[in-house]
N, CA, C, O and CB atoms as a CASP TS submission, in Angstrom:
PFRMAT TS
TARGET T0000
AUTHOR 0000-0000-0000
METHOD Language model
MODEL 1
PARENT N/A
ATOM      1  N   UNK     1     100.511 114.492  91.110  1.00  0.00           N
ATOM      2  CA  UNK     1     101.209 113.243  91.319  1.00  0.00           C
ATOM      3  C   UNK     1     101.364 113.008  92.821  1.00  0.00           C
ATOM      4  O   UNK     1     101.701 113.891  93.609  1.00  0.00           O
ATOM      5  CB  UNK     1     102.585 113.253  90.609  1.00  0.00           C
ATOM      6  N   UNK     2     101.033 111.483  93.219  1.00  0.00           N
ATOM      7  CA  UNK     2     101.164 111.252  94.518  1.00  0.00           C
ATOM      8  C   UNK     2     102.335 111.167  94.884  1.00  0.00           C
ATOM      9  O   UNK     2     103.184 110.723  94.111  1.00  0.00           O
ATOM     10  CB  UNK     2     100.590 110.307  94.905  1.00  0.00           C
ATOM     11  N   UNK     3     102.730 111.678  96.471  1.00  0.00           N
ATOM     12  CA  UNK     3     104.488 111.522  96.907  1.00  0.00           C
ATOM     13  C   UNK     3     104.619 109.485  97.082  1.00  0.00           C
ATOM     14  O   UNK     3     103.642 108.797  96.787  1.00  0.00           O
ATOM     15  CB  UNK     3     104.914 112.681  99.134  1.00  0.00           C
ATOM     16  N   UNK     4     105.452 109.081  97.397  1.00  0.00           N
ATOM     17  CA  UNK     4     105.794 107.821  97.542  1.00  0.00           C
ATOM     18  C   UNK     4     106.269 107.922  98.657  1.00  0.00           C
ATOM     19  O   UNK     4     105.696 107.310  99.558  1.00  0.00           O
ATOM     20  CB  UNK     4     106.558 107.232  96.652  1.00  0.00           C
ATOM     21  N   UNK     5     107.564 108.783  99.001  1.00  0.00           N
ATOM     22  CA  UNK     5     107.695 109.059 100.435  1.00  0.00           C
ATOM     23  C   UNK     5     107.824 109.808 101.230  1.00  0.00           C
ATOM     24  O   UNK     5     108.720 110.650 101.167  1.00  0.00           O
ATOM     25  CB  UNK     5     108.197 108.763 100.784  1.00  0.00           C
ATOM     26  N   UNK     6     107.084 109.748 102.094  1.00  0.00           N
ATOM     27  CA  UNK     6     106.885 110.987 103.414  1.00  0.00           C
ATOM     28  C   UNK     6     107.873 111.383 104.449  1.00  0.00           C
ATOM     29  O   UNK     6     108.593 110.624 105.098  1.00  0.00           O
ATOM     30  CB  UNK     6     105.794 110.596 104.363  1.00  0.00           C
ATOM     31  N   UNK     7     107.814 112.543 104.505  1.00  0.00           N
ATOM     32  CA  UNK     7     108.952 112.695 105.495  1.00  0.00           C
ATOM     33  C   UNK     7     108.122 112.333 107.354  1.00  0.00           C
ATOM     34  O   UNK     7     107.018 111.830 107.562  1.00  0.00           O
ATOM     35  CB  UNK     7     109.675 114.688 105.218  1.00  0.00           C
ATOM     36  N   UNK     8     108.983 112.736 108.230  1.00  0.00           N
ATOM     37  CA  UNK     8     108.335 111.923 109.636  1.00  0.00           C
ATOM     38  C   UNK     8     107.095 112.375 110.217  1.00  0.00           C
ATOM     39  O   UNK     8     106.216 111.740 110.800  1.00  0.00           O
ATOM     40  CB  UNK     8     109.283 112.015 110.878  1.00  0.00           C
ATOM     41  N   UNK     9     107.255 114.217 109.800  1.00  0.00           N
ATOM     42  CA  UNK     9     106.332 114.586 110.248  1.00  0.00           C
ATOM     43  C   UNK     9     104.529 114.172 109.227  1.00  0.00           C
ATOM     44  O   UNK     9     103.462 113.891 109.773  1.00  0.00           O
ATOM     45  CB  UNK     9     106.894 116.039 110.444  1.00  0.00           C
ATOM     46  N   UNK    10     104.740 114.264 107.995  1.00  0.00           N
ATOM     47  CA  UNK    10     104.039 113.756 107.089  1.00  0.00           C
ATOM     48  C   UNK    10     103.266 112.444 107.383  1.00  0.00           C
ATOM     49  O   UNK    10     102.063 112.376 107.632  1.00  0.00           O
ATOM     50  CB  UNK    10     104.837 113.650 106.108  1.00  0.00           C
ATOM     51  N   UNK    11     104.215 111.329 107.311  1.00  0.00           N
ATOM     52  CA  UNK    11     103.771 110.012 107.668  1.00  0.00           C
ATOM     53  C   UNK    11     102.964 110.567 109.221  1.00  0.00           C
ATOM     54  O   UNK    11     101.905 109.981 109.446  1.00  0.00           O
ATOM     55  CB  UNK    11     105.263 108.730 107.795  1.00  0.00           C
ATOM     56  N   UNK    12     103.309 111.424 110.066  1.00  0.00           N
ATOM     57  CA  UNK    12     102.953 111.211 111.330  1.00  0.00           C
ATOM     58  C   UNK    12     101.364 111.328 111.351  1.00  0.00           C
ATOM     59  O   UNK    12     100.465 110.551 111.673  1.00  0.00           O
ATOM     60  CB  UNK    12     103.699 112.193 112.259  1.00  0.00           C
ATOM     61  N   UNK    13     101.423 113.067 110.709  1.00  0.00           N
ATOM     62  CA  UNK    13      99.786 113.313 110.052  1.00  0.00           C
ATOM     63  C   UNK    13      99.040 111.936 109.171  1.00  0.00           C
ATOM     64  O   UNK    13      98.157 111.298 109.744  1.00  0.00           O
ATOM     65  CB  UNK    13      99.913 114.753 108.733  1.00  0.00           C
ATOM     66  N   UNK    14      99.377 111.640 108.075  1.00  0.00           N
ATOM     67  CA  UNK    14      99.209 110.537 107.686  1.00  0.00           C
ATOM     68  C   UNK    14      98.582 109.481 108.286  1.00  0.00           C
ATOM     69  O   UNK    14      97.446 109.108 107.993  1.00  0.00           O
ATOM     70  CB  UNK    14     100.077 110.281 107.439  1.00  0.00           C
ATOM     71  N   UNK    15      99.384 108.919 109.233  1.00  0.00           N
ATOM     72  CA  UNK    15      99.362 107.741 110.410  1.00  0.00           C
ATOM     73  C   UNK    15      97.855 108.487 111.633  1.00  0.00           C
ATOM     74  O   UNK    15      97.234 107.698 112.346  1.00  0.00           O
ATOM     75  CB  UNK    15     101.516 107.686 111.462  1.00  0.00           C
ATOM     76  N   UNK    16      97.524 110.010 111.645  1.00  0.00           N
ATOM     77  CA  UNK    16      97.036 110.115 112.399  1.00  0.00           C
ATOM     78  C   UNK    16      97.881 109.915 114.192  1.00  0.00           C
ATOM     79  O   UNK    16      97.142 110.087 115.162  1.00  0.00           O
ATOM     80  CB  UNK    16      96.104 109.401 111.853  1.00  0.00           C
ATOM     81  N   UNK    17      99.273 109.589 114.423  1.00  0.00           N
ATOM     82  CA  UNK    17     100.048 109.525 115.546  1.00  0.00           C
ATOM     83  C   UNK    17     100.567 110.445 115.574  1.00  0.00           C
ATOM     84  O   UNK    17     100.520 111.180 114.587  1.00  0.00           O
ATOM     85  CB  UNK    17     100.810 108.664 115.734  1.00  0.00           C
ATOM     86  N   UNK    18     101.495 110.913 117.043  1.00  0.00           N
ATOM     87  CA  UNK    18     102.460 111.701 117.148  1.00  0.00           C
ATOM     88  C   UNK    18     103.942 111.266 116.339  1.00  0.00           C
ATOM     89  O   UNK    18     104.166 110.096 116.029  1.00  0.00           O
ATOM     90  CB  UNK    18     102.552 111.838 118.571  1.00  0.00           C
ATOM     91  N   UNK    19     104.862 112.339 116.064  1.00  0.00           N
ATOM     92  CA  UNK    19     105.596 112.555 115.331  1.00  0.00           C
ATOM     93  C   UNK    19     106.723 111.501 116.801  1.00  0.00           C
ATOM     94  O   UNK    19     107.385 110.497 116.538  1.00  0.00           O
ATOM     95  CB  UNK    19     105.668 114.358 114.712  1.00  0.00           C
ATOM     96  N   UNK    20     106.643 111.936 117.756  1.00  0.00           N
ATOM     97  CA  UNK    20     107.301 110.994 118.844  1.00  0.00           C
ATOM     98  C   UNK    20     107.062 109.466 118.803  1.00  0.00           C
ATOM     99  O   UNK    20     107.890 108.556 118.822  1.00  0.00           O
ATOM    100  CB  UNK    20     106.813 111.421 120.200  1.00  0.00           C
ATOM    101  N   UNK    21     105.521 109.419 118.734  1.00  0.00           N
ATOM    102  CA  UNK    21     105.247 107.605 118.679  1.00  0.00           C
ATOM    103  C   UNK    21     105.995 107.332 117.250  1.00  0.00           C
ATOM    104  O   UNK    21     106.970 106.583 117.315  1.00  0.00           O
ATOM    105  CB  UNK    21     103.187 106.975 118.587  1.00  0.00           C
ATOM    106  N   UNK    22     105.707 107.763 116.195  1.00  0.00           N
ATOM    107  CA  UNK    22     106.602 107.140 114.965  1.00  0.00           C
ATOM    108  C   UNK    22     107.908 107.627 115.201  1.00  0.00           C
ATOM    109  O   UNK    22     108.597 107.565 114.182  1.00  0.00           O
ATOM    110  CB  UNK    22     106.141 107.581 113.411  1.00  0.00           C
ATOM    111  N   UNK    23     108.409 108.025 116.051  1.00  0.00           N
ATOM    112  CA  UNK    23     109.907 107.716 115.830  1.00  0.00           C
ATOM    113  C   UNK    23     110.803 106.215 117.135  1.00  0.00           C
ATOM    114  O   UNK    23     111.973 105.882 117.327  1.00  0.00           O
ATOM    115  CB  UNK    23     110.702 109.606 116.149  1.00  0.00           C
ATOM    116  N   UNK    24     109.744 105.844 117.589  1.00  0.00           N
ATOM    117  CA  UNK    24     109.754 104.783 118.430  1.00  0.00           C
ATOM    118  C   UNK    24     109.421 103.954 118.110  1.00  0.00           C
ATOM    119  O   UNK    24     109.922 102.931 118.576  1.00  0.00           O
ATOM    120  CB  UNK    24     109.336 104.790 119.292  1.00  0.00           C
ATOM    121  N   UNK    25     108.317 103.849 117.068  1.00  0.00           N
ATOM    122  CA  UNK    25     108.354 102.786 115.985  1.00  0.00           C
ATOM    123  C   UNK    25     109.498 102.296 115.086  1.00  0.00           C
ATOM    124  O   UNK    25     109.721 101.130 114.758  1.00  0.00           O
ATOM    125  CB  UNK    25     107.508 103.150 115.158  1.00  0.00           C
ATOM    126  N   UNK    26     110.063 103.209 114.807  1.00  0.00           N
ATOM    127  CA  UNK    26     111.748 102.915 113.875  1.00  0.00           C
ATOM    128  C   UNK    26     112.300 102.003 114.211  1.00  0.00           C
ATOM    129  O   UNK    26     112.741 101.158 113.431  1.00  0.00           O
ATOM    130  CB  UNK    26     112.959 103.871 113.966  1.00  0.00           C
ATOM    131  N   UNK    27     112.408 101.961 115.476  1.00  0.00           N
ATOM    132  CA  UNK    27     113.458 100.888 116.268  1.00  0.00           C
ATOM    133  C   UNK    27     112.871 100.176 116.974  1.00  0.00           C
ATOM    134  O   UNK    27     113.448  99.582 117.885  1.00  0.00           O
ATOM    135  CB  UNK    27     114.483 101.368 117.140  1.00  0.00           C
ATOM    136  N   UNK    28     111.391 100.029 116.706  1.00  0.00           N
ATOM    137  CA  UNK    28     110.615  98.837 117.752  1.00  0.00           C
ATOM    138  C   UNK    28     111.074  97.458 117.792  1.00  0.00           C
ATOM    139  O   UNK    28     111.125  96.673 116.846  1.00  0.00           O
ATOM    140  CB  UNK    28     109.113  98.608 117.383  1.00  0.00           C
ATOM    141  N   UNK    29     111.424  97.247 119.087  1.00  0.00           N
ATOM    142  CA  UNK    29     111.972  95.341 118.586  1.00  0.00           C
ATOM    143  C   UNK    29     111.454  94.097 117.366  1.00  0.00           C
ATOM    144  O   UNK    29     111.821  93.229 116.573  1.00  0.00           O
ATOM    145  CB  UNK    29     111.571  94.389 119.933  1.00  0.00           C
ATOM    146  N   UNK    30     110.219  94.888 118.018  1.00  0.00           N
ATOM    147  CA  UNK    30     109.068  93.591 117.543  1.00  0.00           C
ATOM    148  C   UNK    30     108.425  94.002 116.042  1.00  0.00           C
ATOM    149  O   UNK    30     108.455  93.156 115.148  1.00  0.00           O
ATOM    150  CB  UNK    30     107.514  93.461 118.847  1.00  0.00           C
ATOM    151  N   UNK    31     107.827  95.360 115.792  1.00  0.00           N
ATOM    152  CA  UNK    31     107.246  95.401 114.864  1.00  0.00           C
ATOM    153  C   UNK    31     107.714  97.013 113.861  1.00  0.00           C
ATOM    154  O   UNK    31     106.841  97.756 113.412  1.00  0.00           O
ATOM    155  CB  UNK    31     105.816  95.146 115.436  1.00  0.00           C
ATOM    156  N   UNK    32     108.971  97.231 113.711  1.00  0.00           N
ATOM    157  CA  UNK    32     109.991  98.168 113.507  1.00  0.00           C
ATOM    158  C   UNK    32     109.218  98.714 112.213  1.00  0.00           C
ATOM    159  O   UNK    32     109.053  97.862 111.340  1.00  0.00           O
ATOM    160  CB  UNK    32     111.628  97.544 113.344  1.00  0.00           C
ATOM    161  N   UNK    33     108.755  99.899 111.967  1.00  0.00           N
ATOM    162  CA  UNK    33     108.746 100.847 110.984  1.00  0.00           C
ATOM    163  C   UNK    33     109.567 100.612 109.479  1.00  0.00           C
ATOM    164  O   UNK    33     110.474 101.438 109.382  1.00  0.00           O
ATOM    165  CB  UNK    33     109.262 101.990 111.691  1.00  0.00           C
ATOM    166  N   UNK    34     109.494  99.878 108.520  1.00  0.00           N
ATOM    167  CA  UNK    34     110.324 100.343 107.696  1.00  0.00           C
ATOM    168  C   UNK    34     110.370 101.617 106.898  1.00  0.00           C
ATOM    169  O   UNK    34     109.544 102.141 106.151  1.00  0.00           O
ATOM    170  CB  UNK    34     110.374  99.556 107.057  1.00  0.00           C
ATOM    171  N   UNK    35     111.766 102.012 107.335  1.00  0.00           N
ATOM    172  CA  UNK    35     111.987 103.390 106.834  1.00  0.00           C
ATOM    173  C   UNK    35     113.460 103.355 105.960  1.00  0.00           C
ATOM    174  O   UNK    35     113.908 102.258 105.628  1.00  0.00           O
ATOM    175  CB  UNK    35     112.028 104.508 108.209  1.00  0.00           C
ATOM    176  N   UNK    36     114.095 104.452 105.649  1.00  0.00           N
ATOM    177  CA  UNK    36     115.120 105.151 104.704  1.00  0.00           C
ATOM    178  C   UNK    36     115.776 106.143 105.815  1.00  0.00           C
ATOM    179  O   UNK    36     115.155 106.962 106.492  1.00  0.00           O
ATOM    180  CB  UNK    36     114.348 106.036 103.243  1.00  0.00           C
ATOM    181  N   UNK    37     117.152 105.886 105.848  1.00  0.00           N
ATOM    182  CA  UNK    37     118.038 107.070 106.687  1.00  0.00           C
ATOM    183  C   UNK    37     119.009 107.617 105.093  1.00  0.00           C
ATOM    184  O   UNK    37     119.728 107.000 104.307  1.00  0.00           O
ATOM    185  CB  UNK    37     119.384 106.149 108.414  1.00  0.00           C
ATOM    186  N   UNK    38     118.669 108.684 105.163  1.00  0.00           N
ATOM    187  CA  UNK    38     119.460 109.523 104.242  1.00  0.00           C
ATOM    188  C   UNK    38     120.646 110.813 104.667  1.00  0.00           C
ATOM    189  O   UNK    38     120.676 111.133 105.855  1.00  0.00           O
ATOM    190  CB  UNK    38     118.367 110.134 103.473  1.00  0.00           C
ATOM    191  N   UNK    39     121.484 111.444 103.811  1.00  0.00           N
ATOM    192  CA  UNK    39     122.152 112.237 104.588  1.00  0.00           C
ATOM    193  C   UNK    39     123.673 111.208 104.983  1.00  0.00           C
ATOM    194  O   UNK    39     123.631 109.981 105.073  1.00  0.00           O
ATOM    195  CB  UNK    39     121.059 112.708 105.920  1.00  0.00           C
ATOM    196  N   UNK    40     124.619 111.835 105.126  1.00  0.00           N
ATOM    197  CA  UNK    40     125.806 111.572 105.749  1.00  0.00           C
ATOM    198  C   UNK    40     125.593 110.915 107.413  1.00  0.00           C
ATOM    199  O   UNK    40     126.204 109.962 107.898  1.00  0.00           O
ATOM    200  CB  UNK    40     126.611 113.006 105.689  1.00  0.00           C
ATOM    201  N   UNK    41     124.367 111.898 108.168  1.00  0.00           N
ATOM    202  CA  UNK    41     124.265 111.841 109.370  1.00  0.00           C
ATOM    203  C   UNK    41     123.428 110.439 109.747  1.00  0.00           C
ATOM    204  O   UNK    41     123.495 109.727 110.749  1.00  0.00           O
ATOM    205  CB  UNK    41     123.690 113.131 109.795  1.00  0.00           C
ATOM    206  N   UNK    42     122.489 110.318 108.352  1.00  0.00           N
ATOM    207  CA  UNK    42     121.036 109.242 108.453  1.00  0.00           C
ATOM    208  C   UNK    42     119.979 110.689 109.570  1.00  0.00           C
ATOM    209  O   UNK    42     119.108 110.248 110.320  1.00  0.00           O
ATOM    210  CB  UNK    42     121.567 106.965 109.795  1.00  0.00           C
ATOM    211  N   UNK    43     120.100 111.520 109.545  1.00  0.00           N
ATOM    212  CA  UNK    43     118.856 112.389 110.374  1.00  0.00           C
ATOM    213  C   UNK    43     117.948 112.331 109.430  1.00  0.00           C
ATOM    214  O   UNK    43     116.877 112.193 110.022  1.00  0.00           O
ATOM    215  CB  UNK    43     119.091 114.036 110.852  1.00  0.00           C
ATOM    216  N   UNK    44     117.714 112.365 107.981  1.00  0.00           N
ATOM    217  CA  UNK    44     116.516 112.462 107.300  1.00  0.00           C
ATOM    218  C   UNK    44     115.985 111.421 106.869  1.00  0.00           C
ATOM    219  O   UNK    44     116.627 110.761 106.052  1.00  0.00           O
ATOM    220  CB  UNK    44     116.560 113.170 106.390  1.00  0.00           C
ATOM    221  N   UNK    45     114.845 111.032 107.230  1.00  0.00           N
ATOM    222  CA  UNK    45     114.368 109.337 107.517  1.00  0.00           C
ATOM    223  C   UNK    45     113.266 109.806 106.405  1.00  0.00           C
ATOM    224  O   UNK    45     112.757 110.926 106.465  1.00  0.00           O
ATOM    225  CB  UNK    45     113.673 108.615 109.499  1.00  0.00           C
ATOM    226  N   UNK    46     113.012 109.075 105.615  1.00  0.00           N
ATOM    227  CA  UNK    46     112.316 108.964 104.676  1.00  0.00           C
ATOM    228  C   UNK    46     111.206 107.604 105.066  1.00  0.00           C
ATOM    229  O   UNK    46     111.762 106.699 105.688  1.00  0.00           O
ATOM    230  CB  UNK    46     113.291 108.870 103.452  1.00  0.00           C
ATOM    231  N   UNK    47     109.837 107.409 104.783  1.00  0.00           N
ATOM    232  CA  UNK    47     109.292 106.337 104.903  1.00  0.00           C
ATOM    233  C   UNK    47     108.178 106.305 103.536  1.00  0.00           C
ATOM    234  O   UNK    47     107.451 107.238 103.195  1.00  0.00           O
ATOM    235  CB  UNK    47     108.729 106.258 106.395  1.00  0.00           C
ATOM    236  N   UNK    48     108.279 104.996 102.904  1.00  0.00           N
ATOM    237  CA  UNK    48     107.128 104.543 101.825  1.00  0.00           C
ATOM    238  C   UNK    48     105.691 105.144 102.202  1.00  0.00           C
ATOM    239  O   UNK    48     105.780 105.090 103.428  1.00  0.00           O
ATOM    240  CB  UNK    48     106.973 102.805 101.791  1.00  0.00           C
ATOM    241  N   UNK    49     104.826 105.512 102.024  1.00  0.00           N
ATOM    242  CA  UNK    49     103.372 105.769 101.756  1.00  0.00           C
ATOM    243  C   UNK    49     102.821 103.806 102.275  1.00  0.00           C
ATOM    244  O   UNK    49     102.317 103.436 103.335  1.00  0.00           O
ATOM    245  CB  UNK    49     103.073 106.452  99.578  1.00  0.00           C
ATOM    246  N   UNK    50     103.101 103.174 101.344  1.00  0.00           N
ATOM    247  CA  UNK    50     102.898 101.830 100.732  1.00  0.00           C
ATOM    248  C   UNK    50     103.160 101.272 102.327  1.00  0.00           C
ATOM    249  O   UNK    50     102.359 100.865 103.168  1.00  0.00           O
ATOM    250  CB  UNK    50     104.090 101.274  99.251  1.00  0.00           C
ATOM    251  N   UNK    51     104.271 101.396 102.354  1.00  0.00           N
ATOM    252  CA  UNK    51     104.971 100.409 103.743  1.00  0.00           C
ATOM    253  C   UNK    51     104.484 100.910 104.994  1.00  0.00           C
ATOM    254  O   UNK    51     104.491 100.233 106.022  1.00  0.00           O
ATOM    255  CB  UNK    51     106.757 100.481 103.932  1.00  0.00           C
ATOM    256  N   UNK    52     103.929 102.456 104.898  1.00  0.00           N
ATOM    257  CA  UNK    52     103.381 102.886 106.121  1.00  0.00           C
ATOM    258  C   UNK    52     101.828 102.045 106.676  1.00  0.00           C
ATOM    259  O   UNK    52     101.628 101.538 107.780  1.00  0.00           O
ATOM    260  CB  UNK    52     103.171 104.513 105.859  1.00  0.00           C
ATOM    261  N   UNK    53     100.810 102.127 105.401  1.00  0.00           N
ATOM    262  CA  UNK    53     100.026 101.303 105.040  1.00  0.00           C
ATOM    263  C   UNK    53     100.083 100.228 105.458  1.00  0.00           C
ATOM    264  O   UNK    53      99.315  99.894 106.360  1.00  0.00           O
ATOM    265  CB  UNK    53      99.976 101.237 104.090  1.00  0.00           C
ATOM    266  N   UNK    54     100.941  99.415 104.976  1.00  0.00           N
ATOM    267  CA  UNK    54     101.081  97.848 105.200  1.00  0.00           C
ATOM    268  C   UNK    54     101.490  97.778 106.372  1.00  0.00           C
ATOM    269  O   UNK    54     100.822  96.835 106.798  1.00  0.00           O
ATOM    270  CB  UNK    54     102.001  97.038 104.326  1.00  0.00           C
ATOM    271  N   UNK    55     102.202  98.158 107.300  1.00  0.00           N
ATOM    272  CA  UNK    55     102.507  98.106 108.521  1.00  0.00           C
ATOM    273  C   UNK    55     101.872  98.394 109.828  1.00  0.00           C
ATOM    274  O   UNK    55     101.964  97.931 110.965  1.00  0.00           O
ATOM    275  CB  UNK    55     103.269  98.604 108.476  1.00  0.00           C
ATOM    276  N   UNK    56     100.898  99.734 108.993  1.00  0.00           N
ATOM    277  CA  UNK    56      99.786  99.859 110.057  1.00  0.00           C
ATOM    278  C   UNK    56      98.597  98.599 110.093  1.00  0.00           C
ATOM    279  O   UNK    56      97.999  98.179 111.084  1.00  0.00           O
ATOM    280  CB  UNK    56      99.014 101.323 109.738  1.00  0.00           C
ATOM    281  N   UNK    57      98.513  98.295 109.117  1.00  0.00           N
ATOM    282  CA  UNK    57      97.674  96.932 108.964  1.00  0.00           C
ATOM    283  C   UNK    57      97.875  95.697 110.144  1.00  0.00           C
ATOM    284  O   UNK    57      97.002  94.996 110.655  1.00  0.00           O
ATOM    285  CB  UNK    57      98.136  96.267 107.476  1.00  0.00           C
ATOM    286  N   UNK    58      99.547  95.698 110.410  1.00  0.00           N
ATOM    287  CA  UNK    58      99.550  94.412 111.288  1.00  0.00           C
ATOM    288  C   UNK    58      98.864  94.985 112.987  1.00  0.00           C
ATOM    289  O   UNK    58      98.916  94.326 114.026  1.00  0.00           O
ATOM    290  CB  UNK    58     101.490  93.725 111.380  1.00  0.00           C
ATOM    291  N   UNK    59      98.363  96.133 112.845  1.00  0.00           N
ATOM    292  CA  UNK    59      97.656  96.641 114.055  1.00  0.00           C
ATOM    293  C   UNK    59      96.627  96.858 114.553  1.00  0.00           C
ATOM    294  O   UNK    59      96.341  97.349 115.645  1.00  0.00           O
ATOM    295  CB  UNK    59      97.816  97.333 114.259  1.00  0.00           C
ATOM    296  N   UNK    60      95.459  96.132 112.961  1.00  0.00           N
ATOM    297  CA  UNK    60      94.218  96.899 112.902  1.00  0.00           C
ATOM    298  C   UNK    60      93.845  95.109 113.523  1.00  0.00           C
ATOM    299  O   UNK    60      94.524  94.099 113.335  1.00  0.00           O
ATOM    300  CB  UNK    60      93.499  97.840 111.071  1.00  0.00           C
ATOM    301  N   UNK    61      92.486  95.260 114.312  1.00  0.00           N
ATOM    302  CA  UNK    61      92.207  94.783 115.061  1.00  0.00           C
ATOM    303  C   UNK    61      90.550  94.082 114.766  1.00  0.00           C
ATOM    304  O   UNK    61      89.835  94.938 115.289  1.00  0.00           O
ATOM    305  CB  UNK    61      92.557  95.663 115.992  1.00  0.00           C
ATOM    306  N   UNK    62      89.890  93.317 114.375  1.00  0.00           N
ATOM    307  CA  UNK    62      88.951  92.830 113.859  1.00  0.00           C
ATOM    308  C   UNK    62      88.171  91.776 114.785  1.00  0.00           C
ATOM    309  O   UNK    62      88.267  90.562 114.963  1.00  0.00           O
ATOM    310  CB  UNK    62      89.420  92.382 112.710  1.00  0.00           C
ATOM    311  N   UNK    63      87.307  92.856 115.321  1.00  0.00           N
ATOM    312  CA  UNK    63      86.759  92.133 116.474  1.00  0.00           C
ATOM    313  C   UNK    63      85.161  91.942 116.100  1.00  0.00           C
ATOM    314  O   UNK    63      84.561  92.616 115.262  1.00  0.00           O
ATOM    315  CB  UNK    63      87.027  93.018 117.943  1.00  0.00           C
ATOM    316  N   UNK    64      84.734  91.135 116.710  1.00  0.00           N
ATOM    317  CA  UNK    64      83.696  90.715 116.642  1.00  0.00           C
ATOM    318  C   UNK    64      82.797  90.392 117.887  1.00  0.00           C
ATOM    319  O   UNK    64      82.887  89.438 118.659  1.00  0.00           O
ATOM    320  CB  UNK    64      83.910  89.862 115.955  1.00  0.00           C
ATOM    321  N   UNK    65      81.589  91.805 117.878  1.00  0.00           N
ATOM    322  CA  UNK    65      81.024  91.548 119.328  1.00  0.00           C
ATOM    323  C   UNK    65      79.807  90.925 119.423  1.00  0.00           C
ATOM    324  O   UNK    65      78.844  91.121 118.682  1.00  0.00           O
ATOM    325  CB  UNK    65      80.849  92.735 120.077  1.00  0.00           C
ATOM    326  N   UNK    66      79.870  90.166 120.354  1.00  0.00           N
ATOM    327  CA  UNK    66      78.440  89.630 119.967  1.00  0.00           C
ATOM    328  C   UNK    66      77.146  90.640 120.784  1.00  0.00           C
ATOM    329  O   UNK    66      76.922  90.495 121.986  1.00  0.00           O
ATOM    330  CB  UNK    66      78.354  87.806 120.551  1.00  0.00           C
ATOM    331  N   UNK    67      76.527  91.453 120.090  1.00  0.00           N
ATOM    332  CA  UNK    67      75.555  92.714 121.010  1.00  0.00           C
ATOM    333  C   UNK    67      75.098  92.369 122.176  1.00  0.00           C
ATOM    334  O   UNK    67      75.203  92.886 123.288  1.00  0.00           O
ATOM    335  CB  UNK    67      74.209  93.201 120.371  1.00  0.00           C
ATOM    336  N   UNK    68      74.103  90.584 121.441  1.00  0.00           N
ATOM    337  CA  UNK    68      73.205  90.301 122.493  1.00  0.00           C
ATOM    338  C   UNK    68      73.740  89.894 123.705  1.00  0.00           C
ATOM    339  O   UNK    68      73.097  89.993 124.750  1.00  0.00           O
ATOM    340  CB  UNK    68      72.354  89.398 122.134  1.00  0.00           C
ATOM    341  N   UNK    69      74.822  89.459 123.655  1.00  0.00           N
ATOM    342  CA  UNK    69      75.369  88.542 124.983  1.00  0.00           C
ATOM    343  C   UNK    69      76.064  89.642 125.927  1.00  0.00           C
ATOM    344  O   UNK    69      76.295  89.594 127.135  1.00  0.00           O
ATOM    345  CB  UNK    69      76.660  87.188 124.506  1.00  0.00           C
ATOM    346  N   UNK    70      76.326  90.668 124.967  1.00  0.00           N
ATOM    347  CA  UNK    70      77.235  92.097 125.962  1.00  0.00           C
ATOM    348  C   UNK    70      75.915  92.754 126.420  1.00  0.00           C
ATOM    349  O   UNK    70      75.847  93.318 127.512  1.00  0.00           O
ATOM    350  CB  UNK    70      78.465  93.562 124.833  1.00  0.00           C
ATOM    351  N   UNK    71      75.232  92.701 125.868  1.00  0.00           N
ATOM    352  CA  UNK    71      73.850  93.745 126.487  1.00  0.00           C
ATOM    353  C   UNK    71      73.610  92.944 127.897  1.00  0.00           C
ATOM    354  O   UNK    71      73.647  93.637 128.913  1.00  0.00           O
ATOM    355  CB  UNK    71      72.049  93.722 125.284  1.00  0.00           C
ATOM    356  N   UNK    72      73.331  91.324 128.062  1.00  0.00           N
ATOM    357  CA  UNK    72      72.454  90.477 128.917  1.00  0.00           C
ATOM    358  C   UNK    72      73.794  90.703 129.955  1.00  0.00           C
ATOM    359  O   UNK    72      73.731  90.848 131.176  1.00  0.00           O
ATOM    360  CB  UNK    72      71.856  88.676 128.295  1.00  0.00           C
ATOM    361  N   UNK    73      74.846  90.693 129.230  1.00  0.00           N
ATOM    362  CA  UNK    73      76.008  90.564 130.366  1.00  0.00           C
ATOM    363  C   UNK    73      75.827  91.851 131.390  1.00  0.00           C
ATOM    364  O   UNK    73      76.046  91.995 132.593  1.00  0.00           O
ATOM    365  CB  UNK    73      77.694  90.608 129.599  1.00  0.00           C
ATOM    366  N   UNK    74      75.426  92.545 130.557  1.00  0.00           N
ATOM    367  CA  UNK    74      75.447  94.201 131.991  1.00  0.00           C
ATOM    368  C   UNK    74      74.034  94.147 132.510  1.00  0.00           C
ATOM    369  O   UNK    74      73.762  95.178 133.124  1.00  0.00           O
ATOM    370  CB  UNK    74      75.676  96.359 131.161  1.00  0.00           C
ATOM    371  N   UNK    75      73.284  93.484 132.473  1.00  0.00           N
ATOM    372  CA  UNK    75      71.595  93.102 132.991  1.00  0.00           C
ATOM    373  C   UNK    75      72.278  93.096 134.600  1.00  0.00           C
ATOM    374  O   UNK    75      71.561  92.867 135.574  1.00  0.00           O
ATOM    375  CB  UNK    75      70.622  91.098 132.256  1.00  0.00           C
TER
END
């Protein structure tokens, strides 16, 4: 059975990032991590599988090069 949610270091492997960059994501102004604070303290941050996914998405980048015109450009 698949987990649903990862703990920080998990998501971090997961994400392929450091365990530091996703915890600066949590509280990013602009494009904030949704996560889970658990515990009395909130120290054990729980994050979706799903939401990690979907969030990395608003980052992926879909470019389109045109070969011929980058090749003539370095001529």
């Amino acid at each position: 059975m698949e987990k649903g949610f990862l703990t920080i270091k998990e998501a971090a492997h997961y994400g392929s990032i450091s365990r530091r960059t996703l915890h600066k994501f949590l509280n990013d102004p602009i494009h904030p991590l949704p996560h889970f604070r658990l515990g009395t303290t909130g120290r054990m941050v729980r994050v979706r599988k799903e939401e990690l996914e979907n969030w990395m998405e608003n980052f992926r980048i879909n470019s389109k090069i045109n070969i011929d015109k980058l090749l003539n450009d370095l001529k």
